[in-house]
C-alpha positions in Angstrom: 44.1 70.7 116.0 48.1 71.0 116.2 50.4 73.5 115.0 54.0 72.0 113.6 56.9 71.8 115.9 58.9 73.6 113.5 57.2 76.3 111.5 55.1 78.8 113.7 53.2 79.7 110.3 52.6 75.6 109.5 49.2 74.1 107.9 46.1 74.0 110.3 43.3 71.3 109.9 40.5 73.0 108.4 37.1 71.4 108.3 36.3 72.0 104.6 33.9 75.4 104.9 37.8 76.3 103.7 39.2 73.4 102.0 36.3 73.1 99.7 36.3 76.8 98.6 40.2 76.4 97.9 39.7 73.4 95.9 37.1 74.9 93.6 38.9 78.4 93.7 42.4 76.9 94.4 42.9 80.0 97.2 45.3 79.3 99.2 44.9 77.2 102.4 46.8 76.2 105.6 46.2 72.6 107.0 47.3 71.7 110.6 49.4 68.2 110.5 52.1 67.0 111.4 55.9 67.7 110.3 58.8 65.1 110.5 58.6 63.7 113.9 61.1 65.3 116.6 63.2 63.6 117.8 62.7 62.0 122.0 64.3 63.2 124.7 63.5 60.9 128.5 62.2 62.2 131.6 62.3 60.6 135.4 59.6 58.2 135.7 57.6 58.9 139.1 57.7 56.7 142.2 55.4 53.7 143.1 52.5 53.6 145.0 49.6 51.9 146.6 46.2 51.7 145.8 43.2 51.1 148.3 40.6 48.3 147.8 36.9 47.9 149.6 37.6 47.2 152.9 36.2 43.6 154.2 37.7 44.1 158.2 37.4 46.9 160.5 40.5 47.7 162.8 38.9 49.1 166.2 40.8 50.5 168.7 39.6 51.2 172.4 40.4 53.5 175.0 43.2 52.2 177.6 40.1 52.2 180.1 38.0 49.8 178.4 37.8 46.2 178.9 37.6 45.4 175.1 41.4 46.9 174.9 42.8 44.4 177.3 40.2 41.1 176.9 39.6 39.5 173.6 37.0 37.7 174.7 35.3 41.5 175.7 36.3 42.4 172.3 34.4 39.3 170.6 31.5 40.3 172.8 31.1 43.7 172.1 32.0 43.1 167.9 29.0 40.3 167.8 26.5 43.2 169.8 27.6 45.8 167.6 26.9 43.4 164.4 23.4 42.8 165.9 22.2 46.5 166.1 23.8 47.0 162.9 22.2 43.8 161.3 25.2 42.4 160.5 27.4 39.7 161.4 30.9 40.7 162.6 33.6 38.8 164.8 36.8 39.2 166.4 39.5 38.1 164.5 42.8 39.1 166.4 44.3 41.8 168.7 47.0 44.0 166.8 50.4 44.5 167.8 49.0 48.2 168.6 46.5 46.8 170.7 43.8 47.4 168.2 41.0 45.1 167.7 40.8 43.1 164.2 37.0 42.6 163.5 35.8 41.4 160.4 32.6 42.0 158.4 31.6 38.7 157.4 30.5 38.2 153.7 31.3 41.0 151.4 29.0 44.5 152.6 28.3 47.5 150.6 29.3 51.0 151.4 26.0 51.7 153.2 26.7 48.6 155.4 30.0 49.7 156.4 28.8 52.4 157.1 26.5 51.8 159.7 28.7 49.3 161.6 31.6 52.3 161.7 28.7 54.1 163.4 27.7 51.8 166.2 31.2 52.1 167.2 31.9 55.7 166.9 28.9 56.2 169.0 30.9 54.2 171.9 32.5 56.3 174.0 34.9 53.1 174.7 35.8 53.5 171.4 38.7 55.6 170.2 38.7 55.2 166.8 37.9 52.5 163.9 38.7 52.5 160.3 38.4 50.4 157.6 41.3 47.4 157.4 41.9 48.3 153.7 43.6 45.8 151.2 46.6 47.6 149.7 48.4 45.9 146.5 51.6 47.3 145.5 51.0 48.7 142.3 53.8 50.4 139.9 53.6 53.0 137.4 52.9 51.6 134.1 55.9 49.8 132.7 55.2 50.9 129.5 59.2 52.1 128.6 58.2 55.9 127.5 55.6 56.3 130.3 58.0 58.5 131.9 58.0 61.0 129.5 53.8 61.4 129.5 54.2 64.7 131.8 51.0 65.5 130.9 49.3 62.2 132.4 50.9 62.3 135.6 53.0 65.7 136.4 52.3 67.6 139.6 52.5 70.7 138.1 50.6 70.7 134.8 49.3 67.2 134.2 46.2 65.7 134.6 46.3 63.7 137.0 45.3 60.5 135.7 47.1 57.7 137.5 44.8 57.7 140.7 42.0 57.4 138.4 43.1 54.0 137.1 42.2 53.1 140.3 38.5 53.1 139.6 38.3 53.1 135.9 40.1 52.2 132.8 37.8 52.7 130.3 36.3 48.9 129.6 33.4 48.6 127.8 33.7 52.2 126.2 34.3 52.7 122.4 35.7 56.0 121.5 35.6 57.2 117.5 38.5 59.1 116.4 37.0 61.3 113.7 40.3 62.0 111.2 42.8 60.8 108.9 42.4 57.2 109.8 44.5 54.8 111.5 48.1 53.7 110.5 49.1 50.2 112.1 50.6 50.5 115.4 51.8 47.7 117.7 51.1 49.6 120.7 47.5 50.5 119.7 46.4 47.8 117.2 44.8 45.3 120.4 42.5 48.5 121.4 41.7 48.8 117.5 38.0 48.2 116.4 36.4 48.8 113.1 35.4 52.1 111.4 34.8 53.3 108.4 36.5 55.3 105.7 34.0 58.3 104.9 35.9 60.6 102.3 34.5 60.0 99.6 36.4 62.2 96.9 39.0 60.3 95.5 41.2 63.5 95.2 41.5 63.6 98.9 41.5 60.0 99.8 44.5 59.4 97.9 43.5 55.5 98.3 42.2 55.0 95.1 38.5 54.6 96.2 35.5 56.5 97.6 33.7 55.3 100.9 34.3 51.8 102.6 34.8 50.2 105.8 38.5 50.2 105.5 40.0 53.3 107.5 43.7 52.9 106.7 45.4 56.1 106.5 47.8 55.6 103.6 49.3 59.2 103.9 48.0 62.4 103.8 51.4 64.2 102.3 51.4 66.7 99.3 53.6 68.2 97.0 54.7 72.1 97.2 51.2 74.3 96.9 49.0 71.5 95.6 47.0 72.3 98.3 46.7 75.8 97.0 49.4 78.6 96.7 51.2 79.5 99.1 50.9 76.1 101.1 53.9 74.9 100.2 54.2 71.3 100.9 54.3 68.5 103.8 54.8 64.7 104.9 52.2 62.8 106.2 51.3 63.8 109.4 49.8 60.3 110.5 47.6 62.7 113.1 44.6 60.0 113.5 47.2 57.4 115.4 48.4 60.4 117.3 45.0 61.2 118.8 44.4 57.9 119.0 47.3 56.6 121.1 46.8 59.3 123.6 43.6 58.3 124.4 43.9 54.2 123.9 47.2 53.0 123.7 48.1 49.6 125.3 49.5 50.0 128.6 51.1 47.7 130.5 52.7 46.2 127.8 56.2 47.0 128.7 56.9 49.2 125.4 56.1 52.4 124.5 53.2 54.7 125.5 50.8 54.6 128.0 46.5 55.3 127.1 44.6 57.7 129.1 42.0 55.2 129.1 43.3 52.0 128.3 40.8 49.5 128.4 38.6 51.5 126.0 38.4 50.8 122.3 38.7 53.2 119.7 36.8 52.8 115.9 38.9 55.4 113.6 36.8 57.0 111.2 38.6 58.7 108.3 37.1 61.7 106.9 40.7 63.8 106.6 43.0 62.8 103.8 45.2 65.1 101.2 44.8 68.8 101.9 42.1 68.3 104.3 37.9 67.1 104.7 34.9 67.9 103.8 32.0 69.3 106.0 29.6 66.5 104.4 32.2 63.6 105.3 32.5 65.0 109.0 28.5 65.1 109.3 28.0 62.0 108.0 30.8 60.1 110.4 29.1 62.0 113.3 25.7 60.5 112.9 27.3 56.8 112.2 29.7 57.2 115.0 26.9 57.8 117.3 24.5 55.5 116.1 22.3 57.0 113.4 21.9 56.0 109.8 23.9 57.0 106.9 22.5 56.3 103.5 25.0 53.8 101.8 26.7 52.8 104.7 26.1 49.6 107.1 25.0 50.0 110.1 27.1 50.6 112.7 28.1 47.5 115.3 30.8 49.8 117.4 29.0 52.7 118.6 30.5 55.1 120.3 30.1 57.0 123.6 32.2 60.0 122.7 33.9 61.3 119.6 36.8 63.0 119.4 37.2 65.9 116.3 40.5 67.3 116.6 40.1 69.4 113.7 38.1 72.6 112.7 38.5 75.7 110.4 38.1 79.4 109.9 34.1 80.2 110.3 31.1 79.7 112.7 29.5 76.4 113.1 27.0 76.1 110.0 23.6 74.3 110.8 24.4 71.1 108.8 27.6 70.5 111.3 25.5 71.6 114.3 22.4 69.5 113.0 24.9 66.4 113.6 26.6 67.6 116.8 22.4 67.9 118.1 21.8 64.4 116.8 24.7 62.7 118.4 24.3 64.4 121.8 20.8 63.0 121.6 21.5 59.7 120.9 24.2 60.0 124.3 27.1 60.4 122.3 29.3 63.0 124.1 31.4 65.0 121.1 34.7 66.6 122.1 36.3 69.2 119.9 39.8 71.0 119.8 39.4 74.6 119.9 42.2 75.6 117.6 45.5 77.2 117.0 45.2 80.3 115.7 46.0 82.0 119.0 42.3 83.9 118.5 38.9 83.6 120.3 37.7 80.1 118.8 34.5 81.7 118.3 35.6 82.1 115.1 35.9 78.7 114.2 34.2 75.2 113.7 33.2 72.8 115.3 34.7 74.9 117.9 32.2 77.6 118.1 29.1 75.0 117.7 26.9 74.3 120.9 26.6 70.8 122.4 30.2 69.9 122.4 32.8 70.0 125.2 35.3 72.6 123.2 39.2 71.9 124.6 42.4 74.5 124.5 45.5 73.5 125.3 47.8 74.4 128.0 51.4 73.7 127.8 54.2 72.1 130.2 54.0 74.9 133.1 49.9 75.3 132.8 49.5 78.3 131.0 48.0 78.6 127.7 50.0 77.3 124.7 50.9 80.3 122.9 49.3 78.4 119.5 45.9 77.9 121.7 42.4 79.6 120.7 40.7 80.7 123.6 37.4 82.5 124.6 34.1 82.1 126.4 33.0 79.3 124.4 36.2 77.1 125.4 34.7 74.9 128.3 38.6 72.9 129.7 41.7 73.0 129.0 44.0 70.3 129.3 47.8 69.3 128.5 48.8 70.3 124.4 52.4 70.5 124.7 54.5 73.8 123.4 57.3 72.2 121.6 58.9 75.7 121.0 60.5 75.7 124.9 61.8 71.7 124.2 60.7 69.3 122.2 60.0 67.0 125.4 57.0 69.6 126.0 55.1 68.4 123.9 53.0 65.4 123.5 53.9 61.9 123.1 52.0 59.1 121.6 51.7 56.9 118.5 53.0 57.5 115.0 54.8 56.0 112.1 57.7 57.3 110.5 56.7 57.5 106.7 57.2 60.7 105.3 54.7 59.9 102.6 53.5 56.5 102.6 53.5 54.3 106.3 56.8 52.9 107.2 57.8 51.7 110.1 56.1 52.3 113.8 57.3 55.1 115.8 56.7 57.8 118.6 56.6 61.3 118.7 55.9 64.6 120.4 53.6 67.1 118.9 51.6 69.8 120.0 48.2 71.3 119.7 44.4 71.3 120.7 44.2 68.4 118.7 46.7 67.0 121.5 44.8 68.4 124.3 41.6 66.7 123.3 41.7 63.5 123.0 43.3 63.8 126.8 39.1 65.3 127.8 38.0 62.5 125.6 40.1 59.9 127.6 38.6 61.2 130.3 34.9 60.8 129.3 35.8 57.1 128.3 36.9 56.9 132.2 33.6 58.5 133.6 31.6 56.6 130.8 32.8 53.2 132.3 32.7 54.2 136.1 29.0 55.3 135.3 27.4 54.2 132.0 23.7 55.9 133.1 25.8 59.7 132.5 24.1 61.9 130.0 26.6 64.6 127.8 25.1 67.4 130.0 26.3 65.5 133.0 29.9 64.7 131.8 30.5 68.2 131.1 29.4 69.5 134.2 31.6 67.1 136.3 34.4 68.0 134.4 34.0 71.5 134.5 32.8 71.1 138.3 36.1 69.0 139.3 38.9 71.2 137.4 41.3 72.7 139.3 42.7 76.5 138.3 45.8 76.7 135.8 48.8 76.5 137.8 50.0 79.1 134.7 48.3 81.9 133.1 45.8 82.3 130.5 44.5 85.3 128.8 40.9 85.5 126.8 39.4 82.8 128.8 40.5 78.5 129.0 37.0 77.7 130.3 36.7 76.1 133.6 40.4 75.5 134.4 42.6 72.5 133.6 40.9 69.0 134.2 41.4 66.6 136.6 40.9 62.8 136.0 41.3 61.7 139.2 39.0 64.0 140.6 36.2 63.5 137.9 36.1 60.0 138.0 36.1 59.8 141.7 32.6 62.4 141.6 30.9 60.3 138.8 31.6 57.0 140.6 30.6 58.6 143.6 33.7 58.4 145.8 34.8 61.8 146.3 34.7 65.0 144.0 32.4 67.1 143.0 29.4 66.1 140.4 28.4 69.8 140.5 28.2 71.1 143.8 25.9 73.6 145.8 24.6 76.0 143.2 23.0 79.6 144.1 21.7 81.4 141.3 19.9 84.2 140.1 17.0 84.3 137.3 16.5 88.1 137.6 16.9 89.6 134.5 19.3 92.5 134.3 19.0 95.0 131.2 22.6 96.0 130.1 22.4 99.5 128.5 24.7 100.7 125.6 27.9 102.1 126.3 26.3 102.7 130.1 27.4 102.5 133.4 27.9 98.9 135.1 24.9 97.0 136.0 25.2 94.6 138.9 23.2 91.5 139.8 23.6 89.9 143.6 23.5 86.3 144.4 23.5 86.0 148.7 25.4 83.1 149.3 24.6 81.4 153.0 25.3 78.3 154.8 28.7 77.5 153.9 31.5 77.6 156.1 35.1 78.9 155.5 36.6 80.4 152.2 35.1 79.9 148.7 37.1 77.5 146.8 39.7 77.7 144.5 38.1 76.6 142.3 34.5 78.6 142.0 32.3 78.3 138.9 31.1 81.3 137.8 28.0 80.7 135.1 27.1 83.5 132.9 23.9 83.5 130.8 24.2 87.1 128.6 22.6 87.7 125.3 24.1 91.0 123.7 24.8 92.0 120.0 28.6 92.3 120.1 29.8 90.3 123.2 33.6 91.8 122.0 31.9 95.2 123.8 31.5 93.7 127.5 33.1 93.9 130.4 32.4 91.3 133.1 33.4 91.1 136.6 32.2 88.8 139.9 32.7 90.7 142.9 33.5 89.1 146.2 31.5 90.1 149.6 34.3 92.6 150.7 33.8 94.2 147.6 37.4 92.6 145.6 37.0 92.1 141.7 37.7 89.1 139.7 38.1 90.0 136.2 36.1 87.2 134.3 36.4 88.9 130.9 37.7 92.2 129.0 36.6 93.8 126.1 37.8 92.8 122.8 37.3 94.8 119.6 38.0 91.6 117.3 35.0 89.2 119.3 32.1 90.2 117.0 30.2 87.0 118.0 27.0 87.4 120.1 26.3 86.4 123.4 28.5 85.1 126.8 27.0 81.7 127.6 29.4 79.9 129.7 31.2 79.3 133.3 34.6 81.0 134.3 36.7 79.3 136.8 37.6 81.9 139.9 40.7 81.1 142.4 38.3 82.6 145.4 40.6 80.9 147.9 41.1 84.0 150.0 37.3 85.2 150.1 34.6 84.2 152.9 31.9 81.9 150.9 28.8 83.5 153.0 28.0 87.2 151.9 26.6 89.1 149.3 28.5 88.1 145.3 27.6 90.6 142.8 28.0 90.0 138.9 29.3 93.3 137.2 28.1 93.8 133.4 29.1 96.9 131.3 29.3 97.9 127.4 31.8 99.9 127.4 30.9 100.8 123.3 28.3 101.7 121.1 25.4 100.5 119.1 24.5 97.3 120.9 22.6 96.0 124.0 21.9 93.4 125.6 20.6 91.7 129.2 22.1 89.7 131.5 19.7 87.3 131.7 21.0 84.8 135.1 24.0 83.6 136.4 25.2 81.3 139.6 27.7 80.6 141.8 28.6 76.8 142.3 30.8 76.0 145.2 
């Protein structure tokens, strides 16, 4: 979702539990789309760098007391041995102006076989060191002419780092549905463009004349001054499907505009969002076609996708019919990403926010707190960059739009800001992680995700799930070189009752084996059913007995049960002790029981 640049009470996306009862009632409503688009303002582009290939030579140096370090031909004899305990065949190529011997690995090896050739010599004690010859290629930024104004791609202090992921993965082979208004042509996005569908089928929202077909062309989604209900006064098309889309897929490289998180991906826009909003039974039907299933009336599906993006949602918990979908997508392997709002309240009040199976996304703005617009809560899972346009309009995001305030015009950019921003940024992501490892179930993209984010460099109250995500990171753990895919986990399954309006209950977990601090990055997964979660008090205490405040009470969180992972800067704590989780109800008339919880370092 995304609140307007320039109206703090502007129109939020609603996802039509809402826009349905308005039309029928005609109560008023509030839709989340864009205003007219701000205007640009440049930032410096950062520096060029390198990137490290698969190394094919190993550069060996000796000790000065060796014979290898002075003799080529002792070099070349001692390279061919090594190769033959290894079982490979290596040879002396040259002596380095250092000194160092150049010997190379023959035919092309795999990690393993690298690795046990850099073994036989570091078990020399001739040896002084080896390392892998790597092949650098000089390799710029994007050239793409507004790249440097994407602070939230590659900013050290609140982006998400996702230029050293490009490195490993670009997104081939992945195709990403964008379920929204559609898809307005855009010169910078059209190449990554394949089909969708157009699911709205009343003609009073499609405003295109027709019901359902395979033409997703958003022709507008403006309205005229409470025609959406009173009060709602009007708006311009918001052209929010290209938006989304271009952050997660625009052409890169190009040398013009934008720059995708994951470029080489496709993206199929489904339209289910047109005047004044969408309808629930539109949503639930692109869901199951995006991800594969059947739709009566509708051909099957030749593009489907590997994760959908909803940046949408309205006022109420997830009904079953949504959540029904959501079950049937995640089943199929479809991972579904959803915005968790801008309301600035807990998002378990709305939908698809609050509905399980989905990676639920708030947004963070240009210093790495919480945008002020941003739902939040224990259901929130990762928070990535949304933009606050209210401290600049170069805070916010940038990405693909048309200039049309009612019908399309001519191409443009512009900055907005919302958790419709921030998500399509997590489902960029996934399309990275998707094409680094196509074998990676929903369950195991979340957890890598969650498992590789770092802490927000700003502040958050009411709980931004497992920190702010790193792409680099995550791709590097899925494709297995470096990260985290989940780390050591220590849990425990004792259940803990949790009495009402009682004292603090306290479960321990006896962590042992590591060495040095915890990190700074600690999961903390809670598993509580209770009544009124609004009523609990939750702490994780450290082995010298310091508190980490993982959540407060809250008399407006009405919504049962704490089933999720908080993110805990442990940095300046000793991993190997005694952790306790702390638990109290600190009101009356409900109970509940901590039923586990773990600690993943």
């Amino acid at each position: 979702m995304r609140t307007s640049p320039s109206r703090t009470a502007g129109r939020k996306l609603i996802s039509v539990a809402a826009v349905s009862a308005a039309l029928v009632a005609g109560m008023a409503t509030s839709v989340a789309v864009a205003q007219t688009p701000a205007e640009q303002s440049g930032t410096t582009a950062p520096a060029v760098k390198t990137a490290a290939a698969p190394a094919e030579r190993l550069i060996v140096g000796y000790k000065a007391t060796a014979a290898e370090a002075k003799s080529n031909k002792a070099a070349s004899a001692d390279a061919e041995a090594k190769g033959k305990e290894a079982g490979e065949d290596l040879g002396f190529r040259r002596r380095l102006g250092t000194g160092a011997a150049l010997v190379d690995l023959g035919d092309r090896l795999n990690k393993a076989d690298v690795a046990d050739v850099m073994a036989e010599y570091r078990a020399d004690p001739q040896v002084a060191y080896v390392v892998p010859d790597r092949l650098n290629t000089p390799q710029a930024d994007p050239n793409d002419t507004e790249y440097g104004k994407q602070w939230d791609l590659y900013e050290t202090a609140a982006g998400m780092n996702v230029p050293g992921a490009w490195a490993t993965s670009t997104g081939s082979g992945v195709t990403v549905a964008v379920i929204d208004t559609g898809y307005v042509t855009h010169s910078d996005l059209a190449a990554n463009i394949v089909g969708g569908y157009d699911f709205i089928s009343d003609t009073a929202v499609s405003v295109d004349g027709d019901g359902r077909d395979s033409n997703p062309a958003d022709p507008g989604d403006w309205y005229a001054t409470d025609e959406c209900g009173a009060g709602t006064g009007s708006s311009g098309s918001s052209w929010h499907g290209t938006h989304v889309a271009g952050t997660i897929a625009a052409v890169t490289n190009n040398g013009k505009g934008v720059a995708g998180i994951a470029y080489g991906a496709k993206i199929s826009p489904l339209r289910v969002l047109g005047k004044c909003g969408g309808y629930d039974s539109d949503i639930i039907d692109a869901i199951t076609w995006a991800s594969g299933g059947t739709v009566s009336g509708v051909p099957a599906n030749t593009n489907v996708a590997k994760v959908i993006n909803m940046s949408l949602g309205g006022a109420g918990a997830c009904t079953s019919a949504t959540q029904t979908a959501i079950n049937g997508a995640v089943n199929r392997g479809t991972t579904v990403v959803v915005a968790a709002g801008n309301d600035n309240a807990n998002a378990s009040g709305f939908s698809p926010a609050s509905c399980s199976n989905v990676i639920t996304v708030a947004a963070t703005n240009r210093t790495g707190s919480r945008a002020s617009y941003s739902n939040y809560g224990s259901i929130v899972d990762i928070s990535a960059p949304g933009g606050q346009t209210s401290t600049g309009t170069a805070n916010g995001i940038l990405s693909t739009l048309n200039s049309g305030t009612k019908t399309a015009s001519s191409e443009s950019y512009a900055y907005y800001q919302g958790t419709s921003m921030a998500t399509p940024h997590i489902v960029g992501l996934v399309a990275l992680m998707k094409s680094a490892n196509p074998s990676l179930t929903p369950a195991q993209i979340e957890s890598a995700i969650k498992a590789n984010a770092r802490a927000l460099p700003g502040s958050c109250s009411g709980g931004c799930g497992a920190g702010l995500a790193d792409a680099t990171k995550t791709v590097q753990a899925v494709s297995g070189s470096g990260g985290s895919t989940g780390g050591t986990t220590f849990t425990s399954a004792s259940a803990v009752a949790v009495p009402d309006a009682g004292s603090a209950v306290e479960s321990p977990i006896t962590v042992s084996g590591r060495s040095g601090n915890a990190p700074s990055a600690l999961q903390v997964g809670v598993d509580i059913t209770h009544t009124y979660r609004g009523d609990l008090v939750i702490d994780l205490v450290a082995p010298d007995g310091s508190t980490y405040r993982l959540k407060s009470s809250s008399t407006s969180d009405s919504a049962a049960n704490v089933k999720t992972t908080y993110t805990v800067n442990a940095s300046g704590e000793s991993a190997n002790g005694t952790w306790k989780l702390r638990v109290q109800d600190v009101a009356a008339q409900d109970t509940g029981t901590l039923n586990s919880w773990k600690l993943t370092f």
